[in-house]
Structure formats: C-alpha cells, structure tokens
C-alpha positions as CSV (number, residue, x, y, z in Angstrom):
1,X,0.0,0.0,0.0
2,X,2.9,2.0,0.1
3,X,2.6,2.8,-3.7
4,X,-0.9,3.9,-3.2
5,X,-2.7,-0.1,-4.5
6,X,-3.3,-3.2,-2.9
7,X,-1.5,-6.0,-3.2
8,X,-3.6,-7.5,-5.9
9,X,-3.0,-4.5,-8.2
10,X,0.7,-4.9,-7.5
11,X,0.6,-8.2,-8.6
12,X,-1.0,-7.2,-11.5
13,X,1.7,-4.8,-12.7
14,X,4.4,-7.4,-12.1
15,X,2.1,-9.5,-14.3
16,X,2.1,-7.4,-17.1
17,X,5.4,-6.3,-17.3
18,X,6.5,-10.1,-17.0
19,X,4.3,-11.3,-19.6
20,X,5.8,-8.3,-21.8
21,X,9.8,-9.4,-21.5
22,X,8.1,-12.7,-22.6
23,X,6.9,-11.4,-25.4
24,X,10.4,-9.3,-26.1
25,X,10.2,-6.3,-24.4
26,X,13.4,-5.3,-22.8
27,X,13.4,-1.6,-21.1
28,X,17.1,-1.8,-20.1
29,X,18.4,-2.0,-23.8
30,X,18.0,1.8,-24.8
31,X,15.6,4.5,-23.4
32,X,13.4,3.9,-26.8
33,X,12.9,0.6,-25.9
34,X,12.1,2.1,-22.1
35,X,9.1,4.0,-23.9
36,X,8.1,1.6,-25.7
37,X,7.8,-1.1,-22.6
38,X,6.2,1.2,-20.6
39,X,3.4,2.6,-23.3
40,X,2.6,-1.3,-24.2
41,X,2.3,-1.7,-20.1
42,X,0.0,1.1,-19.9
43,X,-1.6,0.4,-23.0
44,X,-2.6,-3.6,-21.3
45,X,-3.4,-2.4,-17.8
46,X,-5.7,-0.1,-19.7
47,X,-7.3,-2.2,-21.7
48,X,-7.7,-4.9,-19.0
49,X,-9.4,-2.0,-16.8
50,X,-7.0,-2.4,-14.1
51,X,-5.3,0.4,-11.8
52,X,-2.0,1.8,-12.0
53,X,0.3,2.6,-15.5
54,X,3.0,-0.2,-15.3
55,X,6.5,-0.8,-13.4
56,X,8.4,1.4,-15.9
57,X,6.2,4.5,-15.5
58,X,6.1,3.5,-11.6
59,X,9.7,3.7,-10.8
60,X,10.3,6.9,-12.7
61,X,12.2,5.6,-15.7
62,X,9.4,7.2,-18.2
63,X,6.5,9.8,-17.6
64,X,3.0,8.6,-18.1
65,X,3.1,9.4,-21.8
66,X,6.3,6.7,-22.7
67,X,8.3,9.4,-22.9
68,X,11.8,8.9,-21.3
69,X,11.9,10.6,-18.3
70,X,13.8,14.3,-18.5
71,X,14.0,13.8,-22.3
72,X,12.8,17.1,-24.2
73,X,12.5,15.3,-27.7
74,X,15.7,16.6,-29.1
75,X,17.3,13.3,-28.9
76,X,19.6,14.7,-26.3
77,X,17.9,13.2,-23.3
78,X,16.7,16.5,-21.9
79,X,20.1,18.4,-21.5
C-alpha cells in the first residue's frame, strides 16, 4: 500500500510487465525501448481495466506518456 494499490493490483503490474519481457520487451536495452515497454504496459493495464500505469512508469524511468523521463525530444535526453 505504500505505492498507493493493494497487493492485488501490484501483482497485476508485475504480471504485465513479466508477460511483456516474454513477449520481447526489454526496457534496459536503450531508453526507446524504455518508452516503448512502458506505453505497451499502460496500453494492457488499460485495456484490462486495471489500476496503475505499469513498473516502468512506476519507478520513474518514463512519464505517463512513454516518454523517457527528463528527455525534451531533441534526442539529447533533456540536457
């Protein structure tokens, strides 16, 4: 509850962004492939009606667009 869910929606996120690296997703390859991980997570806890954005978007990595974090779209990474 410290994340503001209960442990069932918690569960749910790890879920999803398991069944994602399953499927090929890997957020720790480049921030592009951040973004993309963490819009397909938001796009499935969406679409399965279930609370919270994903694990990616949760620890900070990306904002809740699956934009990288700090990154201004020059391709700079925000500086």
């Amino acid at each position: 509850q410290d994340r503001g869910h209960t442990l069932r929606d918690e569960l749910r996120v790890l879920l999803v962004h398991g069944v994602l690296h399953l499927c090929g997703y890997d957020h720790e390859t480049d921030e592009a492939d951040a973004a993309e991980m963490a819009a397909a997570e938001t796009k499935l806890m969406r679409r399965l009606h279930w609370k919270g954005n994903g694990l990616i978007v949760s620890a900070g990595a990306v904002d809740g667009d699956g934009d990288v974090d700090g990154d201004d779209g020059d391709g700079y990474g925000g500086d």
